[in-house]
ZAVEX-607839 format. One record per residue: x, y, z of N, C-alpha, C, O in turn; residue number from 1; residue in one letter. Coordinates in steps of 0.2 Angstrom, whole numbers, plus 5000, padded with zeros to 4 digits. Layout:
# residues N
SITE n.px n.py n.pz ca.px ca.py ca.pz c.px c.py c.pz o.px o.py o.pz   n res
SITE    X    Y    Z     X     Y     Z    X    Y    Z    X    Y    Z NUM   A
...
//
This chain:
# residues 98
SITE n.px n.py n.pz ca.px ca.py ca.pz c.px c.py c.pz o.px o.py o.pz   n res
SITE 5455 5086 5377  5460  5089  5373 5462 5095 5377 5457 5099 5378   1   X
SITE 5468 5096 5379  5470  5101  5384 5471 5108 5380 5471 5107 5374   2   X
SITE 5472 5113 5382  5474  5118  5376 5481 5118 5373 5486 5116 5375   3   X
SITE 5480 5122 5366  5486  5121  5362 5492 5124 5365 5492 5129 5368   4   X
SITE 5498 5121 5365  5505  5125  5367 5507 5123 5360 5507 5118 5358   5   X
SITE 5511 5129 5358  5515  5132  5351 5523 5131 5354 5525 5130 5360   6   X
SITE 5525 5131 5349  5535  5134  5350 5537 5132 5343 5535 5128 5339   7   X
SITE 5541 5136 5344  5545  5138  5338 5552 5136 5340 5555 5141 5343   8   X
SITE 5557 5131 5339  5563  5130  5339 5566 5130 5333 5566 5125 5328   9   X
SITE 5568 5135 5333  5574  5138  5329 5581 5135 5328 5583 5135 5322  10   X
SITE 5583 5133 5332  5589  5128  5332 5589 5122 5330 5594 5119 5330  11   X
SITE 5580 5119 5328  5578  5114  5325 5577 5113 5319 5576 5108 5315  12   X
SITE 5576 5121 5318  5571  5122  5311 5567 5119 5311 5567 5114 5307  13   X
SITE 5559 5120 5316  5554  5116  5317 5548 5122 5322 5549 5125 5327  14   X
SITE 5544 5120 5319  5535  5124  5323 5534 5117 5325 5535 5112 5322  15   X
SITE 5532 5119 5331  5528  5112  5336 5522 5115 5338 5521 5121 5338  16   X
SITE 5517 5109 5338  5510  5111  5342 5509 5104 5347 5509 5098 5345  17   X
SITE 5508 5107 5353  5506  5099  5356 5496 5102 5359 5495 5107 5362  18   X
SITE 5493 5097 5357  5487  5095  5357 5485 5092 5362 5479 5093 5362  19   X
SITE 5488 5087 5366  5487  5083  5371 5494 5080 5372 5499 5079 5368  20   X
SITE 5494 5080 5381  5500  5077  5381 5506 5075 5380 5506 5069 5381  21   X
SITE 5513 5078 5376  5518  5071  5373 5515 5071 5366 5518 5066 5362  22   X
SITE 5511 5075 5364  5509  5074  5357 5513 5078 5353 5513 5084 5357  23   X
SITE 5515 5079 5349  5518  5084  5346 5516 5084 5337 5518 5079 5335  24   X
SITE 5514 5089 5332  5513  5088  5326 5518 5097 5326 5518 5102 5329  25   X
SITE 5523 5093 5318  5529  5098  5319 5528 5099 5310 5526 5095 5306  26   X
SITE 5530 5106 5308  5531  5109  5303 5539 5109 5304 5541 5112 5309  27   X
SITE 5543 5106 5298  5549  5106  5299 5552 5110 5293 5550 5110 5287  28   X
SITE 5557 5114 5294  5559  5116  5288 5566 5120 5287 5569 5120 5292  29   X
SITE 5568 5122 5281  5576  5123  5281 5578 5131 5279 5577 5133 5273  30   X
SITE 5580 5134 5283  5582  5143  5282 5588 5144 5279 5593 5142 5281  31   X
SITE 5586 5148 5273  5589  5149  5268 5590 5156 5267 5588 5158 5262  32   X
SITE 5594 5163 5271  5593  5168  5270 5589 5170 5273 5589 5171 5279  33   X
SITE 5582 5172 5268  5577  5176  5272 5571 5172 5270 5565 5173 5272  34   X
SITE 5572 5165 5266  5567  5159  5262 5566 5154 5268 5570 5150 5266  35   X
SITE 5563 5153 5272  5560  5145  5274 5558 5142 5269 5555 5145 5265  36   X
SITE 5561 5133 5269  5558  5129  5264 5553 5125 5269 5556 5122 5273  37   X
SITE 5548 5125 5268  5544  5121  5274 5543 5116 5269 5540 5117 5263  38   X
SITE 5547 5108 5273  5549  5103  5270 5544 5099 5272 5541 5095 5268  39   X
SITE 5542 5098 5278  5538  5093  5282 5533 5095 5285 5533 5100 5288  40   X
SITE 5526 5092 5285  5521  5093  5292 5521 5084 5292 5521 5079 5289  41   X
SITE 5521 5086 5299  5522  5079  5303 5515 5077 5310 5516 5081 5315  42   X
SITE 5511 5074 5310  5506  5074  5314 5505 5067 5315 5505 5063 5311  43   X
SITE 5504 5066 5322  5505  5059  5326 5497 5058 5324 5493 5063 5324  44   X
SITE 5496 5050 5323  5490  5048  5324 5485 5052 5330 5480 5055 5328  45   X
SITE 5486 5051 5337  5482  5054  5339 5479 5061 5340 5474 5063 5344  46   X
SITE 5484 5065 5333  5482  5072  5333 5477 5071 5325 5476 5077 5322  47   X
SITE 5476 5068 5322  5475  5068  5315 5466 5069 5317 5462 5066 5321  48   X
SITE 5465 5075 5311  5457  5074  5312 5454 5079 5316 5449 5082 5316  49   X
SITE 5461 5081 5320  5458  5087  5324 5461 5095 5323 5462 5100 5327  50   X
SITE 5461 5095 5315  5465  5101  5315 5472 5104 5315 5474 5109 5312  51   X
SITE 5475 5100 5320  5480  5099  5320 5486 5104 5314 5488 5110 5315  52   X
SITE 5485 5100 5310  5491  5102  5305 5488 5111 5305 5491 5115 5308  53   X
SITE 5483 5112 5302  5482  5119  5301 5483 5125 5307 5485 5130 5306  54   X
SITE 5481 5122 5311  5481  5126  5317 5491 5128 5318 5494 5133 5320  55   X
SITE 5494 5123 5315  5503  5124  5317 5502 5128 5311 5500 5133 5312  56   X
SITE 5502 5126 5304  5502  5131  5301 5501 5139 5301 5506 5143 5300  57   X
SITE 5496 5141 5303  5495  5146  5305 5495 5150 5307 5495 5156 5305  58   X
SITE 5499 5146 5316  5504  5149  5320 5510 5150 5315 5511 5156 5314  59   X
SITE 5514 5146 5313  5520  5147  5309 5522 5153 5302 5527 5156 5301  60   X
SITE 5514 5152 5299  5514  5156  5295 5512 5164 5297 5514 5169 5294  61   X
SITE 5510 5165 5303  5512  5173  5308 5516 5174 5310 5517 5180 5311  62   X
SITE 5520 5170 5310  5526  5170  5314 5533 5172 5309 5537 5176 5311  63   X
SITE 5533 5170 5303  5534  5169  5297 5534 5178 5295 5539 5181 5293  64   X
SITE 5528 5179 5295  5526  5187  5291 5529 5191 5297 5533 5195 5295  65   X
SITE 5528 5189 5305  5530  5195  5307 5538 5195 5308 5540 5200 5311  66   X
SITE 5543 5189 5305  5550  5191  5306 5552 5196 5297 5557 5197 5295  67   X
SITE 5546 5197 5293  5548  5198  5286 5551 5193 5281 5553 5194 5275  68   X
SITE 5549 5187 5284  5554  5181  5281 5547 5179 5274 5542 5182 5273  69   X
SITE 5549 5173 5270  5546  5173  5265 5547 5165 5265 5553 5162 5266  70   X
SITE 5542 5161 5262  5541  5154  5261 5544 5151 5256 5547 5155 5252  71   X
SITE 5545 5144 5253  5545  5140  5247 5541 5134 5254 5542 5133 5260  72   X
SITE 5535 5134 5248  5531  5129  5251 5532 5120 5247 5528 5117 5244  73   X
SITE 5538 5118 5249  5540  5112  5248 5534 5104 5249 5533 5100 5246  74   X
SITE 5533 5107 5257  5529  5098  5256 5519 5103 5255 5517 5108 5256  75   X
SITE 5517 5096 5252  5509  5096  5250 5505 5099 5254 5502 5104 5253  76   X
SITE 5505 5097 5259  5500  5100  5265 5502 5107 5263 5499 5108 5258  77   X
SITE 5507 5113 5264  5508  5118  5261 5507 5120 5257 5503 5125 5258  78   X
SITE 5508 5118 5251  5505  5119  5246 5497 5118 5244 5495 5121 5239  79   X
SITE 5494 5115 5247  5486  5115  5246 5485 5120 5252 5479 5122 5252  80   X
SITE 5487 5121 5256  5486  5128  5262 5484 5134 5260 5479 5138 5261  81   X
SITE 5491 5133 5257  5490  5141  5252 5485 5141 5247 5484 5147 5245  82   X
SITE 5483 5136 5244  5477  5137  5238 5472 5137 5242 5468 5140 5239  83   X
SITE 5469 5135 5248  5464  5137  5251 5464 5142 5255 5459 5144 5258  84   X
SITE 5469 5146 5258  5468  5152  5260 5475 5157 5258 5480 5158 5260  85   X
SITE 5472 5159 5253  5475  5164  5247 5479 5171 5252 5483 5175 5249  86   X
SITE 5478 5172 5257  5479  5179  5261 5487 5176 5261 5492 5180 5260  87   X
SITE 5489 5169 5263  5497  5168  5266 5501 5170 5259 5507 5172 5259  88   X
SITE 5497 5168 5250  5502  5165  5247 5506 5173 5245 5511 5172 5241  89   X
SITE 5504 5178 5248  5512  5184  5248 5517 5181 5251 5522 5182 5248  90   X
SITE 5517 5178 5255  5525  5175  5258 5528 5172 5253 5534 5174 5252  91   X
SITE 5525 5168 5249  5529  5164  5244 5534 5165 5240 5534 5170 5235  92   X
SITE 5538 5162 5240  5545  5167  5237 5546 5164 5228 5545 5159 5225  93   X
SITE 5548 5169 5227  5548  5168  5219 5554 5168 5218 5558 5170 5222  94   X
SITE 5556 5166 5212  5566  5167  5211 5568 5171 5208 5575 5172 5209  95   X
SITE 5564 5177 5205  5563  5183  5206 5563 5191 5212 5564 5197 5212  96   X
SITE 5561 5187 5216  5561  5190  5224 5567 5190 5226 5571 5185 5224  97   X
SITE 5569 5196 5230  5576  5195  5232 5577 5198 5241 5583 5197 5244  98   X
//
C-alpha cells in the first residue's frame, strides 16, 4: 500500500483519498451556505478494511473546521463517526445555528 494522497475537489463537492493506485474512496457532499451535507462515503472493494473511509473522514472533517464551515451528517458512515469520536460532533449544524 503506497502512502495516502488527499484532495479536496471543490468543484466536485467531493474529499478523495487514494490508498493504492487508481484507487479512490470519496466523501461526497453538497454546500449549502456555510453547511456541507456529507451525502456519500464511497470506498472501492480494494480499499475496504483498511481504514479507508475514516482516515478521508478525518482529513475532511479538518479541513471542514479549519474553513469555519459546519456539517449535516447525511449518509451513516457519518453519523456513526461522530458517535464514536465525539470531538467532531461541534461541527454539526443544528437549525438553530446560523
Amino acid at each position: 500500500m503506497s502512502s495516502p494522497n488527499y484532495r479536496h475537489l471543490a468543484e466536485e463537492q467531493s474529499y478523495q483519498l487514494e490508498l493504492e493506485p487508481d484507487q479512490w474512496a470519496r466523501l461526497d457532499y453538497q454546500r449549502e451556505g456555510n453547511v456541507l451535507h456529507l451525502n456519500h462515503t464511497i470506498v472501492p472493494p480494494s480499499l475496504r478494511g483498511k481504514g479507508a473511509a475514516a482516515m478521508l473522514l478525518e482529513f475532511a472533517l479538518k479541513d471542514i473546521d479549519e474553513q469555519g464551515l459546519m456539517i449535516n451528517p447525511v449518509c451513516t458512515y457519518v453519523q456513526s463517526y461522530l458517535k464514536r469520536y465525539p470531538k467532531w460532533q461541534r461541527l454539526a449544524y443544528n437549525r438553530g445555528d446560523s
